[in-house]
Backbone as XML, in Angstrom:
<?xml version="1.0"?>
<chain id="A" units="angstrom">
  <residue number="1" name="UNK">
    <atom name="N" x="-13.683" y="-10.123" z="5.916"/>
    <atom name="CA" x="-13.750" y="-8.998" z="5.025"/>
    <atom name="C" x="-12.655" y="-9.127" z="3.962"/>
  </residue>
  <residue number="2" name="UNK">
    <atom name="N" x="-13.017" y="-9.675" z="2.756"/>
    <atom name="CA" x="-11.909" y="-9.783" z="1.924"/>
    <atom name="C" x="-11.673" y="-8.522" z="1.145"/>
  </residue>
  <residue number="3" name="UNK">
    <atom name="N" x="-10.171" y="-8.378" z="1.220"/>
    <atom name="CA" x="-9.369" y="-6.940" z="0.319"/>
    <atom name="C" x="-9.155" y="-7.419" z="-0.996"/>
  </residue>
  <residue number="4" name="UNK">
    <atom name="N" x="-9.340" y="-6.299" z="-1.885"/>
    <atom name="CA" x="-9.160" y="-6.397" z="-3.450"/>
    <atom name="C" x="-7.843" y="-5.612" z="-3.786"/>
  </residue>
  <residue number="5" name="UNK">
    <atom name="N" x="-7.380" y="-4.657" z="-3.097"/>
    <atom name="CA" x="-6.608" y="-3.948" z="-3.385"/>
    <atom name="C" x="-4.591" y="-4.370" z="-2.536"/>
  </residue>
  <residue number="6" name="UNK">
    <atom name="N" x="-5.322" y="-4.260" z="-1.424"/>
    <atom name="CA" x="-4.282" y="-4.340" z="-0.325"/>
    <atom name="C" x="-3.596" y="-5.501" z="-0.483"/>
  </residue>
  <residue number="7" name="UNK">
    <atom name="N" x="-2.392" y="-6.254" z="-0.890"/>
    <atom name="CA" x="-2.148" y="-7.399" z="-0.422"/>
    <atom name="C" x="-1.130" y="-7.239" z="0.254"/>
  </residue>
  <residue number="8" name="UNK">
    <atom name="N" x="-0.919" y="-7.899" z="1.831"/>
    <atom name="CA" x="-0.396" y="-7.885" z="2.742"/>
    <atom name="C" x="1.106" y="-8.630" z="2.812"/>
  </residue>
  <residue number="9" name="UNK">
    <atom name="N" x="2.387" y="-8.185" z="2.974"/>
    <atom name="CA" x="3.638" y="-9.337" z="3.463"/>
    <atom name="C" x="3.565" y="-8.709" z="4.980"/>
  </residue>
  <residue number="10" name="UNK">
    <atom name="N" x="4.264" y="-9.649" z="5.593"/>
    <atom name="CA" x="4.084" y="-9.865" z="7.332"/>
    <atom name="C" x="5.495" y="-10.296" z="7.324"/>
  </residue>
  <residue number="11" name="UNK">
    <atom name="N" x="6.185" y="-9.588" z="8.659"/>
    <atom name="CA" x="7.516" y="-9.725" z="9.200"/>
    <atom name="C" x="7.175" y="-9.842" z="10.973"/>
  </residue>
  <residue number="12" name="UNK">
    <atom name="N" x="8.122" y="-9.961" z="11.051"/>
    <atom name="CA" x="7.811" y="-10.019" z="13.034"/>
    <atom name="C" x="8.975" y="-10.064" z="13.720"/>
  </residue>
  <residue number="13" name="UNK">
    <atom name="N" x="9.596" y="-8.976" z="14.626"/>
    <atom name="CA" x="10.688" y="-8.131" z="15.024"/>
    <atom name="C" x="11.483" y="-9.248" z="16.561"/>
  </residue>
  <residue number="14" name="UNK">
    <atom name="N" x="11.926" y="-9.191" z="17.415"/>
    <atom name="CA" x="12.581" y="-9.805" z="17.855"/>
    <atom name="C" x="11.609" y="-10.087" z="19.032"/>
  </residue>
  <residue number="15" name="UNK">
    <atom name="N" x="10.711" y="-9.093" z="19.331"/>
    <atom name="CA" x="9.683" y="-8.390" z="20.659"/>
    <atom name="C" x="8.552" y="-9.287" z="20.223"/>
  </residue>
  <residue number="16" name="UNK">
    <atom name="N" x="8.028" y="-9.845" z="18.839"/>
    <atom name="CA" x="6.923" y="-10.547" z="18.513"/>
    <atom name="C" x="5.803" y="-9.551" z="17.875"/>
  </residue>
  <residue number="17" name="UNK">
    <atom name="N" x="6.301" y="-8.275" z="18.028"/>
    <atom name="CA" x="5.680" y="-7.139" z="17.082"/>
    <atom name="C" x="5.366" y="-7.347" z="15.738"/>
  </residue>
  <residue number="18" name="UNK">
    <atom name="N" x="4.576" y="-7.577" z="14.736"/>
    <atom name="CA" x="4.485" y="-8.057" z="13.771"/>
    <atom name="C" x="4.074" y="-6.354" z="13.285"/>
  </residue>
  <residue number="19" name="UNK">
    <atom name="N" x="4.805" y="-6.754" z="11.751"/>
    <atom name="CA" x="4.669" y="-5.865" z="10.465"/>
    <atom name="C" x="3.450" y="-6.004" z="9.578"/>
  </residue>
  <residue number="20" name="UNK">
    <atom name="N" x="2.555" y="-5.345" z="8.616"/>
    <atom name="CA" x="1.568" y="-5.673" z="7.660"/>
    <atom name="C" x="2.268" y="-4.519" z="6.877"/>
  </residue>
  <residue number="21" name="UNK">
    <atom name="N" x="2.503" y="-4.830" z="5.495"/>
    <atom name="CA" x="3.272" y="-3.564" z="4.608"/>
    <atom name="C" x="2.087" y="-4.358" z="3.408"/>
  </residue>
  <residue number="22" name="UNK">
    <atom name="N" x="1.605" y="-3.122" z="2.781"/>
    <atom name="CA" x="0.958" y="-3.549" z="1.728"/>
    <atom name="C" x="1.441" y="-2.340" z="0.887"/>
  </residue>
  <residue number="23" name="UNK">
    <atom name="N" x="1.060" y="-2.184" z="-0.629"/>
    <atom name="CA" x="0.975" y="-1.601" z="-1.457"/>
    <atom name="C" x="0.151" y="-1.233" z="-2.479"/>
  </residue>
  <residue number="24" name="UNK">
    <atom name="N" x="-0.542" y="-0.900" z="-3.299"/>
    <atom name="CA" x="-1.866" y="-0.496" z="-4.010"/>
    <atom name="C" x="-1.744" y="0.656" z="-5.391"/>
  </residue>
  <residue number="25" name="UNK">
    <atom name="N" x="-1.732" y="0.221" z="-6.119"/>
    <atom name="CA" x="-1.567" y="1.485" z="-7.659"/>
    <atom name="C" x="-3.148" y="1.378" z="-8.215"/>
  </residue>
  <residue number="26" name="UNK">
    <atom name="N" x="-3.548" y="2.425" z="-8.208"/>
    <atom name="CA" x="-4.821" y="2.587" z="-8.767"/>
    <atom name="C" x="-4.908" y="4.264" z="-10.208"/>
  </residue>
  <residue number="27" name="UNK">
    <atom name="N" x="-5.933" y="3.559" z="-10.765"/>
    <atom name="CA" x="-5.928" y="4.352" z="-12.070"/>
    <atom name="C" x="-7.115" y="5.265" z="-11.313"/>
  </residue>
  <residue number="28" name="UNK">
    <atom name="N" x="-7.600" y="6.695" z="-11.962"/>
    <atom name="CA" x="-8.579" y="7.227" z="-11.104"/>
    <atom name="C" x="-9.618" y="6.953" z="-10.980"/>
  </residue>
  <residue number="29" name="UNK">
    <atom name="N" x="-9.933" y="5.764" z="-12.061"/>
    <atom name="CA" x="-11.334" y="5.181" z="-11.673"/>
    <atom name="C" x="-11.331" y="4.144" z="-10.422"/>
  </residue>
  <residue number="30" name="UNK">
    <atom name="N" x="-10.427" y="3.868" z="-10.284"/>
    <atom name="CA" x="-10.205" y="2.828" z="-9.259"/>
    <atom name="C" x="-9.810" y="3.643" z="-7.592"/>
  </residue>
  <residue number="31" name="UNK">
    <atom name="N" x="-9.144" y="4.676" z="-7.803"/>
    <atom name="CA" x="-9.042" y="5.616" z="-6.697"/>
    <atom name="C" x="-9.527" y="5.267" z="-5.482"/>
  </residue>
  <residue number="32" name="UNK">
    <atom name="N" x="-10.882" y="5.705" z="-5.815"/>
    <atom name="CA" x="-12.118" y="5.799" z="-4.264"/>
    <atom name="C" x="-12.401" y="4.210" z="-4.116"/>
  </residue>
  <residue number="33" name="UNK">
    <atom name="N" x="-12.606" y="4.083" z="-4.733"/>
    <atom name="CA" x="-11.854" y="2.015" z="-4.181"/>
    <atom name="C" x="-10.996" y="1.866" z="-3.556"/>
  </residue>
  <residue number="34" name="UNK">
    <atom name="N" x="-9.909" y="2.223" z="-3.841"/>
    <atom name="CA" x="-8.497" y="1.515" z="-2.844"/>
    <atom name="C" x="-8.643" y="2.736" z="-1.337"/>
  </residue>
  <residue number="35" name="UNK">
    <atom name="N" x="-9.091" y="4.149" z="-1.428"/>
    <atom name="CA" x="-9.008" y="4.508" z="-0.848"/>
    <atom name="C" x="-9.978" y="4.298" z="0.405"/>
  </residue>
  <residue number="36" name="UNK">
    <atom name="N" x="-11.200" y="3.790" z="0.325"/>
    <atom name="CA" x="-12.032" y="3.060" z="1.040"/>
    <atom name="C" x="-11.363" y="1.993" z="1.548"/>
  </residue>
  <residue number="37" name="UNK">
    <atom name="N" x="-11.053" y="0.904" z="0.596"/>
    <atom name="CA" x="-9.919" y="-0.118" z="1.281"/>
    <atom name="C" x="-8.807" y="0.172" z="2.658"/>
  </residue>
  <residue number="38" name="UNK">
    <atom name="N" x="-8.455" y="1.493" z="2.012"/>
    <atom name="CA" x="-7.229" y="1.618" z="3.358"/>
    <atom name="C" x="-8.093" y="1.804" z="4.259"/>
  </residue>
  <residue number="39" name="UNK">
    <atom name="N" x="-8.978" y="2.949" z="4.271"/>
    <atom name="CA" x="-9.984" y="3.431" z="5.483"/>
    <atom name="C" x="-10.615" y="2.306" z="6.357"/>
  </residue>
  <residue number="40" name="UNK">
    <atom name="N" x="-11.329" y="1.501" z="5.166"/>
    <atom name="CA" x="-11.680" y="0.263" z="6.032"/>
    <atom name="C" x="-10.765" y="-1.056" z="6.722"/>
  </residue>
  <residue number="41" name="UNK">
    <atom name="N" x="-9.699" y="-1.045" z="6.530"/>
    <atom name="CA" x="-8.608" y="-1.319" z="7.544"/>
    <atom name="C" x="-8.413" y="-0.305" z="8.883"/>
  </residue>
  <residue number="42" name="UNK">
    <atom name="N" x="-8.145" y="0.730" z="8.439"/>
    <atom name="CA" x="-7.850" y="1.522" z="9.485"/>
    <atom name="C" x="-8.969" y="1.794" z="10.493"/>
  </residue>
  <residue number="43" name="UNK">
    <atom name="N" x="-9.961" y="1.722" z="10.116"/>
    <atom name="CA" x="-10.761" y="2.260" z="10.984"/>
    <atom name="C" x="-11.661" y="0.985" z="11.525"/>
  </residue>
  <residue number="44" name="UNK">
    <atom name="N" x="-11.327" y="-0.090" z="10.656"/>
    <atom name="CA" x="-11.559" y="-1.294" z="11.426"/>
    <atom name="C" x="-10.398" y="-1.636" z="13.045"/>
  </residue>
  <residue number="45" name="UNK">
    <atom name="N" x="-9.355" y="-1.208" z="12.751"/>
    <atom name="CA" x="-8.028" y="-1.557" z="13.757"/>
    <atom name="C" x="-8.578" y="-0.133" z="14.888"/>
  </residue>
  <residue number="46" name="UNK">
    <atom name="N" x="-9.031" y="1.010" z="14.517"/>
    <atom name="CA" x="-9.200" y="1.775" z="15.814"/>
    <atom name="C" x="-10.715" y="1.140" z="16.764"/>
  </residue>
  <residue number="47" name="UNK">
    <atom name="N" x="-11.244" y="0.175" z="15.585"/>
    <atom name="CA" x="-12.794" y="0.644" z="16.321"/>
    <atom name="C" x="-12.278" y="-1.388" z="17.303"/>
  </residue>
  <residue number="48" name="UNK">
    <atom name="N" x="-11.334" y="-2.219" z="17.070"/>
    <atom name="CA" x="-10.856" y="-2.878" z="17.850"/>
    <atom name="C" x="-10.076" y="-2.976" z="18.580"/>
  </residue>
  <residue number="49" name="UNK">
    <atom name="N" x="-9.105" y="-1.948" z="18.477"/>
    <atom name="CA" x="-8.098" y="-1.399" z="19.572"/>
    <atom name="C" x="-7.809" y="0.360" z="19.825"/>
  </residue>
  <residue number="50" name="UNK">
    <atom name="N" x="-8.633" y="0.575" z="19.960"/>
    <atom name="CA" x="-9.082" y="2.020" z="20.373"/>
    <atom name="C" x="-7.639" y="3.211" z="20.713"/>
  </residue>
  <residue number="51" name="UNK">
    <atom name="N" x="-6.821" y="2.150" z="21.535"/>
    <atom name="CA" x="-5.164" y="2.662" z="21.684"/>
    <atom name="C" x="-4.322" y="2.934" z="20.922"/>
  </residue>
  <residue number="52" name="UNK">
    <atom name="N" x="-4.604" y="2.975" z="19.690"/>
    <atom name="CA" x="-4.069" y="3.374" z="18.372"/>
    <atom name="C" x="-5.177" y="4.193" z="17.835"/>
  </residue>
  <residue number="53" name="UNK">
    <atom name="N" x="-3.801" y="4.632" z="16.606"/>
    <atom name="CA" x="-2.595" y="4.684" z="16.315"/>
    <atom name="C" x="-1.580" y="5.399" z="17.445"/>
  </residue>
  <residue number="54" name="UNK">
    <atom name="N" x="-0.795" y="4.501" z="17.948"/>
    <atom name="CA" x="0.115" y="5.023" z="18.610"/>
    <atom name="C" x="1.634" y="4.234" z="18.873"/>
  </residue>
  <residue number="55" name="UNK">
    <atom name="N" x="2.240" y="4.261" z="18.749"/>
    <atom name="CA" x="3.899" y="4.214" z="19.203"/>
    <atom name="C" x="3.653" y="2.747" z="20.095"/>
  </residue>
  <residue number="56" name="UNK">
    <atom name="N" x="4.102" y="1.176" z="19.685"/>
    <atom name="CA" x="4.344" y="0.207" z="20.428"/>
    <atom name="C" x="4.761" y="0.327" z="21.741"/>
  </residue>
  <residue number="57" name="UNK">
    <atom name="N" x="6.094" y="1.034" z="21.652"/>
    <atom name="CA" x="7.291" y="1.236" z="22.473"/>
    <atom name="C" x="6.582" y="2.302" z="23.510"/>
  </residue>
  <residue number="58" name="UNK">
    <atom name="N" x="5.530" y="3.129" z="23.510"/>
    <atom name="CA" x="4.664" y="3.927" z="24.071"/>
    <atom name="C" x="3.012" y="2.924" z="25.080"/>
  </residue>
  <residue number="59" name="UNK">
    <atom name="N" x="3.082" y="2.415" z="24.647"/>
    <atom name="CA" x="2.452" y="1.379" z="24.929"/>
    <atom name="C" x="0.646" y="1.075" z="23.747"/>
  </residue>
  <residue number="60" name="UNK">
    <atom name="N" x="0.740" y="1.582" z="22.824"/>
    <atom name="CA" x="-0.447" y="1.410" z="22.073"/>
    <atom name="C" x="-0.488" y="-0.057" z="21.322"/>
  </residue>
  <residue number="61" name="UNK">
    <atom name="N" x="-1.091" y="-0.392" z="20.960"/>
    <atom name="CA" x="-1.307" y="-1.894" z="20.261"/>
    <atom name="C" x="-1.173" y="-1.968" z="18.773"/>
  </residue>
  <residue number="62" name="UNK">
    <atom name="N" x="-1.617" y="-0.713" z="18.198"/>
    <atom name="CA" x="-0.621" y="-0.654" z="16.956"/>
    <atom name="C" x="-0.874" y="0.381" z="16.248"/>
  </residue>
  <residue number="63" name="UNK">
    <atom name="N" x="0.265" y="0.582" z="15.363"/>
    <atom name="CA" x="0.543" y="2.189" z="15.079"/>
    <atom name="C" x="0.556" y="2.147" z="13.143"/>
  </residue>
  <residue number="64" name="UNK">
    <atom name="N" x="0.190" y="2.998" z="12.702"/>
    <atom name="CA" x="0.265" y="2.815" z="11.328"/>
    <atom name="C" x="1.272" y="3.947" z="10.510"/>
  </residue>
  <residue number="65" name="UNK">
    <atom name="N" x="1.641" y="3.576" z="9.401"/>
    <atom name="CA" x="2.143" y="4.561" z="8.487"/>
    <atom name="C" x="1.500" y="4.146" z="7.179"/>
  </residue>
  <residue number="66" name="UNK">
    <atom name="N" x="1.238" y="5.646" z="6.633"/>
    <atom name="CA" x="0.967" y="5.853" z="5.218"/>
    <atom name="C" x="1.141" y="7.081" z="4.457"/>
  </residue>
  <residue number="67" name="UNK">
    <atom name="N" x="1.421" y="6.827" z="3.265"/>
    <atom name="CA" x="2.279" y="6.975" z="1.907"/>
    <atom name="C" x="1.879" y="7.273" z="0.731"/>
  </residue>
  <residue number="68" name="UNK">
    <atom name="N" x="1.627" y="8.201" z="0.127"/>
    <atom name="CA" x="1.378" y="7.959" z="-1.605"/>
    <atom name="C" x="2.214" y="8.896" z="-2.305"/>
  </residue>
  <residue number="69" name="UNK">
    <atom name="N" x="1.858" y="8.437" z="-3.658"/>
    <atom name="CA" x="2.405" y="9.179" z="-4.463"/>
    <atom name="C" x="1.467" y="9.243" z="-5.671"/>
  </residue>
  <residue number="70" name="UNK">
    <atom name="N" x="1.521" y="10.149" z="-6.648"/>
    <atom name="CA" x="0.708" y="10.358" z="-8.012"/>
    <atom name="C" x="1.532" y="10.435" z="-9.237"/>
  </residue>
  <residue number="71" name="UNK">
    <atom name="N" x="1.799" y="9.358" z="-9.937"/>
    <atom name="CA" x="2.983" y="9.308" z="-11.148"/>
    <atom name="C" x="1.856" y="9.340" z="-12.984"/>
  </residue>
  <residue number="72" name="UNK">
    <atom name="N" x="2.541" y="10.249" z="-13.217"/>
    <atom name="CA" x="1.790" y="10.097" z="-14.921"/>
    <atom name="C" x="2.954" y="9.332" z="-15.600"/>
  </residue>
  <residue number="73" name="UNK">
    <atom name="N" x="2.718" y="8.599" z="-16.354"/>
    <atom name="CA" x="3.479" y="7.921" z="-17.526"/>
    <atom name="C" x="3.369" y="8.943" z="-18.443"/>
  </residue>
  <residue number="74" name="UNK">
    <atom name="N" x="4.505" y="8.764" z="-19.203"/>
    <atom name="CA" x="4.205" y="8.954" z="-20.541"/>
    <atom name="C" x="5.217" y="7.895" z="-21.431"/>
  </residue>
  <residue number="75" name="UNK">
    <atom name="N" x="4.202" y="7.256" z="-22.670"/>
    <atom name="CA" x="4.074" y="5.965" z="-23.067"/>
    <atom name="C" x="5.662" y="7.062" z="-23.814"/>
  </residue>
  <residue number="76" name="UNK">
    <atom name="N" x="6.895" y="6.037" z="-24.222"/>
    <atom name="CA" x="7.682" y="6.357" z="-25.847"/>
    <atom name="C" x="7.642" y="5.349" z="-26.636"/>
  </residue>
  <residue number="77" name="UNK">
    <atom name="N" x="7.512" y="5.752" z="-27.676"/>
    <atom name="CA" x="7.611" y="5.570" z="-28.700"/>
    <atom name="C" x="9.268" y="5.161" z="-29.368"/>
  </residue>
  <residue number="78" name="UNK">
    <atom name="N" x="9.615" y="3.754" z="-29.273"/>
    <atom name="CA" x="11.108" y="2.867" z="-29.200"/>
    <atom name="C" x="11.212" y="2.767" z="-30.750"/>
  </residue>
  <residue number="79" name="UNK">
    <atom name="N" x="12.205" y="2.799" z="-31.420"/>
    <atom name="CA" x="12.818" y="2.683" z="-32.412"/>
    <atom name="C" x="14.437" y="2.187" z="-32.859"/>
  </residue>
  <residue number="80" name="UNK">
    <atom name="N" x="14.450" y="0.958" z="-33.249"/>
    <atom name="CA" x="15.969" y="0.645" z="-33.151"/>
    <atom name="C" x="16.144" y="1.206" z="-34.914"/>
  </residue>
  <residue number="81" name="UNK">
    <atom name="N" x="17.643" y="1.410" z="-34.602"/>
    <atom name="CA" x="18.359" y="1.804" z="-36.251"/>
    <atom name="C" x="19.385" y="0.876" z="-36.180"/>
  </residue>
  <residue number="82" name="UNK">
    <atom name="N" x="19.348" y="-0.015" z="-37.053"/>
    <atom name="CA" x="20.315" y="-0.971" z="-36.956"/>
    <atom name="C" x="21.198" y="-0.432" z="-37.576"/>
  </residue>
  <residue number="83" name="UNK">
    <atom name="N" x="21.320" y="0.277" z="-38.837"/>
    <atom name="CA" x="22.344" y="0.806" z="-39.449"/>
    <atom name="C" x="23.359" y="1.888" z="-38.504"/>
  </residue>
  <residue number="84" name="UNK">
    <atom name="N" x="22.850" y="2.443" z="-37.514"/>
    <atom name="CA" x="23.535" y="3.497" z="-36.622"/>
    <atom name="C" x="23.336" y="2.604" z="-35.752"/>
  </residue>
  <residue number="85" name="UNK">
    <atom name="N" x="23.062" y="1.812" z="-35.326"/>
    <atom name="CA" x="23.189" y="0.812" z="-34.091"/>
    <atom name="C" x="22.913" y="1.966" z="-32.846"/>
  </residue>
  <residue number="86" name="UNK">
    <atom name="N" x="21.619" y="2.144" z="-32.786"/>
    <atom name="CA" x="21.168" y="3.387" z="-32.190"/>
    <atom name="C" x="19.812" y="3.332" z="-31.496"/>
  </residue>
  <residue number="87" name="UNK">
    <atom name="N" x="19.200" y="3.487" z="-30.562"/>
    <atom name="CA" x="18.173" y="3.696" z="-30.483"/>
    <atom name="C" x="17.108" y="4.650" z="-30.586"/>
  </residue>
  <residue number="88" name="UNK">
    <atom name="N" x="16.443" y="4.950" z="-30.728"/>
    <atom name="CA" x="15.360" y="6.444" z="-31.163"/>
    <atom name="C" x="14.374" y="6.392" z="-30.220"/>
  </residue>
  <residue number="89" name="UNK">
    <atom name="N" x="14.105" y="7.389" z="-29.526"/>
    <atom name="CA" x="12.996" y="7.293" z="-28.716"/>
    <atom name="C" x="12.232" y="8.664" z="-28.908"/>
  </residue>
  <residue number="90" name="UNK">
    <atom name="N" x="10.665" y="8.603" z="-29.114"/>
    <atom name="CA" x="10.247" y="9.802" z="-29.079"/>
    <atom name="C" x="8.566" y="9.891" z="-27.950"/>
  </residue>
  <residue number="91" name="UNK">
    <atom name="N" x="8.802" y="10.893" z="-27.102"/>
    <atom name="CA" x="7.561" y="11.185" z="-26.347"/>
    <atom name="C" x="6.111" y="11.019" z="-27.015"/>
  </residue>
  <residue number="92" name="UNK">
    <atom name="N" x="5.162" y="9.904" z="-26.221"/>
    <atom name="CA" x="3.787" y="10.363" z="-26.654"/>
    <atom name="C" x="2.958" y="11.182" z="-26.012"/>
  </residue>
  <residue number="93" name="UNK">
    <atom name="N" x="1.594" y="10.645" z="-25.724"/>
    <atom name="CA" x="0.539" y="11.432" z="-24.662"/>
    <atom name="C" x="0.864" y="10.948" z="-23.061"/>
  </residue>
  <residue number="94" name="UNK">
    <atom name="N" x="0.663" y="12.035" z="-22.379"/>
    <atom name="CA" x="0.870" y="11.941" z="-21.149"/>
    <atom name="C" x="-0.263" y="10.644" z="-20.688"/>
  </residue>
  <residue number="95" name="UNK">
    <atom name="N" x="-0.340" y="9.793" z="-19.520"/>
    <atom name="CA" x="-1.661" y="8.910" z="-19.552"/>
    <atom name="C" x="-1.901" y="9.397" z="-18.307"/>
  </residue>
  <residue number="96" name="UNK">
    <atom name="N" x="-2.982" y="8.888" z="-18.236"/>
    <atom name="CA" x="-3.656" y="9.338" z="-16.673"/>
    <atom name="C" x="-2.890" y="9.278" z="-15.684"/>
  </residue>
  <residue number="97" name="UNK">
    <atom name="N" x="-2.965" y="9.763" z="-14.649"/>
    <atom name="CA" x="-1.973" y="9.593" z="-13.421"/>
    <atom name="C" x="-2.840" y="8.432" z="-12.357"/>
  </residue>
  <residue number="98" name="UNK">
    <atom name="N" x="-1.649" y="7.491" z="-12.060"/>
    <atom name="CA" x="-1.769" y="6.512" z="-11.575"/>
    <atom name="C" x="-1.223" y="7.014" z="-9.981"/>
  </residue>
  <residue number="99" name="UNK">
    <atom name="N" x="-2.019" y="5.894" z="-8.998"/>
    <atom name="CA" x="-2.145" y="7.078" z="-7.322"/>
    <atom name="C" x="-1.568" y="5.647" z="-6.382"/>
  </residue>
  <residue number="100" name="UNK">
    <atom name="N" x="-0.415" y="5.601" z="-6.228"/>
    <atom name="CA" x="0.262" y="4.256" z="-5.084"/>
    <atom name="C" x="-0.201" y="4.478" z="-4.062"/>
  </residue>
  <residue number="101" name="UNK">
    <atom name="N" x="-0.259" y="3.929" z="-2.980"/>
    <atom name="CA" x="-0.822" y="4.001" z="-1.400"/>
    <atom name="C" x="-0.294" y="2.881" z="-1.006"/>
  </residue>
  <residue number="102" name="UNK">
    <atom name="N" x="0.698" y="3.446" z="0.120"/>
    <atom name="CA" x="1.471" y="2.019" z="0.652"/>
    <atom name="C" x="0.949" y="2.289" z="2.238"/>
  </residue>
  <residue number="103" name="UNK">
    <atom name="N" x="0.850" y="1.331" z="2.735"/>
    <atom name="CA" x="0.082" y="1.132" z="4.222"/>
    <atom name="C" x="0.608" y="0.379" z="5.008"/>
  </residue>
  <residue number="104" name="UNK">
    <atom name="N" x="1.131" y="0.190" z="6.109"/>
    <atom name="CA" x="2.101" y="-0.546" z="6.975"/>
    <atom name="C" x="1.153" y="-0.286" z="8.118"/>
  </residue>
  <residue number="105" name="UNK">
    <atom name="N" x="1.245" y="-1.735" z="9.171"/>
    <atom name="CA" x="0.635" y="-1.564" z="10.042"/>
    <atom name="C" x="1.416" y="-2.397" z="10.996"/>
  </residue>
  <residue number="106" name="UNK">
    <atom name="N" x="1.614" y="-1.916" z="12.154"/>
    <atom name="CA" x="2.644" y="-2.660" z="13.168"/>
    <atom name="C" x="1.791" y="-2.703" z="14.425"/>
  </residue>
  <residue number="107" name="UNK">
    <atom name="N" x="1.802" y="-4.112" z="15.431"/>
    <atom name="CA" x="0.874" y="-4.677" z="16.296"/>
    <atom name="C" x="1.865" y="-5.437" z="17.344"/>
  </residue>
  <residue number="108" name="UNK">
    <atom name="N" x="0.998" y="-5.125" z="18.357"/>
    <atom name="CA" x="1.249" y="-6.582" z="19.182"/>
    <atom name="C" x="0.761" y="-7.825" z="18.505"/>
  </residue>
  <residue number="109" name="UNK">
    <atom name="N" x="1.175" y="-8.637" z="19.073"/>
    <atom name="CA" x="0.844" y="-10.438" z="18.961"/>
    <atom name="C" x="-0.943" y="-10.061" z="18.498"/>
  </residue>
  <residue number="110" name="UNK">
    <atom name="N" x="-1.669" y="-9.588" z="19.758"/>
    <atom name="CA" x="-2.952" y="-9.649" z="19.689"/>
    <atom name="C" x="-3.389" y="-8.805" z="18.562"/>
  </residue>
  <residue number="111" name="UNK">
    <atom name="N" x="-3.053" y="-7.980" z="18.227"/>
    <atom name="CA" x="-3.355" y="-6.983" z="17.227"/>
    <atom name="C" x="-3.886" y="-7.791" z="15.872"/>
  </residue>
  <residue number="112" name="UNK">
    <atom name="N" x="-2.194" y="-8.651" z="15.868"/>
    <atom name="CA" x="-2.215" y="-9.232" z="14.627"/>
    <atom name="C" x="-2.650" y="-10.598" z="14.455"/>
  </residue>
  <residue number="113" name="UNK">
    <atom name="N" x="-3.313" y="-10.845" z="15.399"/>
    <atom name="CA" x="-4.301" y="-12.031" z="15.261"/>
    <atom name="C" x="-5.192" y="-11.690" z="14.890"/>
  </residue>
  <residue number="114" name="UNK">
    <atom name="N" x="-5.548" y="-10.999" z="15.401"/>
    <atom name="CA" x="-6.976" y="-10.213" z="15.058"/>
    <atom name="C" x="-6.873" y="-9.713" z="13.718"/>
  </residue>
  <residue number="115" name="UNK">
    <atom name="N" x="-6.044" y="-9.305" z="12.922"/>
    <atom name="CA" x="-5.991" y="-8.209" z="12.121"/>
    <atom name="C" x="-5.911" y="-9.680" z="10.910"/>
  </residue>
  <residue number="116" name="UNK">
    <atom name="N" x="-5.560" y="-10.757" z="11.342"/>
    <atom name="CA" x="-5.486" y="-11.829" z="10.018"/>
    <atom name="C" x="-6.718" y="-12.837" z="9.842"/>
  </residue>
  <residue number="117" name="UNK">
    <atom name="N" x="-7.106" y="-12.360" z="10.966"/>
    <atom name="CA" x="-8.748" y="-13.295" z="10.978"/>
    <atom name="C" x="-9.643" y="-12.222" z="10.619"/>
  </residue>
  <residue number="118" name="UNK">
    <atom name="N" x="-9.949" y="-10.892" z="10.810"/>
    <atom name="CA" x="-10.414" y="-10.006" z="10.230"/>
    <atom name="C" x="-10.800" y="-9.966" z="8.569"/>
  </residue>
  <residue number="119" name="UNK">
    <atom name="N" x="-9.186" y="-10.196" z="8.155"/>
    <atom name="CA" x="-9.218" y="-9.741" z="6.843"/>
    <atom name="C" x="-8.870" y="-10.843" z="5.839"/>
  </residue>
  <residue number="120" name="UNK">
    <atom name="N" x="-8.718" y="-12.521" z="6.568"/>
    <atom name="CA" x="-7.926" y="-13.499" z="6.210"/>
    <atom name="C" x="-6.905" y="-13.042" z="5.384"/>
  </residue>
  <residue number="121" name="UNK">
    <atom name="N" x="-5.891" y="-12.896" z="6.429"/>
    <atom name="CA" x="-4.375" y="-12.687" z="5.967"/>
    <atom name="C" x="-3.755" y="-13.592" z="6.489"/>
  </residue>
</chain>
């Protein structure tokens, strides 16, 4: 199942617990895209390890966290004055609000075998 949105870095703790931290900025046309993306991770990892989401250290196979935020830009408008050795800046239009979704997923060994042949990670 290849991801368009998600791209994955991987760490792995002293226990052999492995990390998946991804990140994702989408414009609102792109939205219900990335947000399907996370879903279909997630609900791919419950419908193969049923024991999650829950706490390693509890005994589940792997536990997730997730994150967003909704940021509008607004573009300025840069102006150097060389004579005042100054810069000028003035506000434009607000732009659409752009929607981050960061997704971390933490596993046993088996979890994350599974979870990189799944999604070739």
């Amino acid at each position: 199942m290849p991801l368009q949105y998600l791209d994955f870095d991987y760490s792995e703790d002293a226990d052999g617990h492995g990390s998946f931290d991804a990140m994702a900025s989408a414009a609102p046309a792109q939205l219900a895209a990335l947000q399907a993306e996370v879903l279909q991770v997630l609900q791919w990892a419950q419908g193969e390890f049923p024991s999650g989401p829950a706490p390693l250290d509890e005994g589940g196979d792997w536990d997730c966290e997730l994150q967003g935020v909704q940021e509008v830009a607004t573009a300025l408008e840069v102006r150097y004055d060389a004579q005042a050795g100054q810069l000028h800046t003035q506000a434009g239009a607000a732009a659409a609000p752009r929607t981050t979704l960061s997704l971390t997923l933490s596993g046993t060994p088996q979890f994350c075998a599974a979870l990189r042949q799944a999604f070739g990670l």
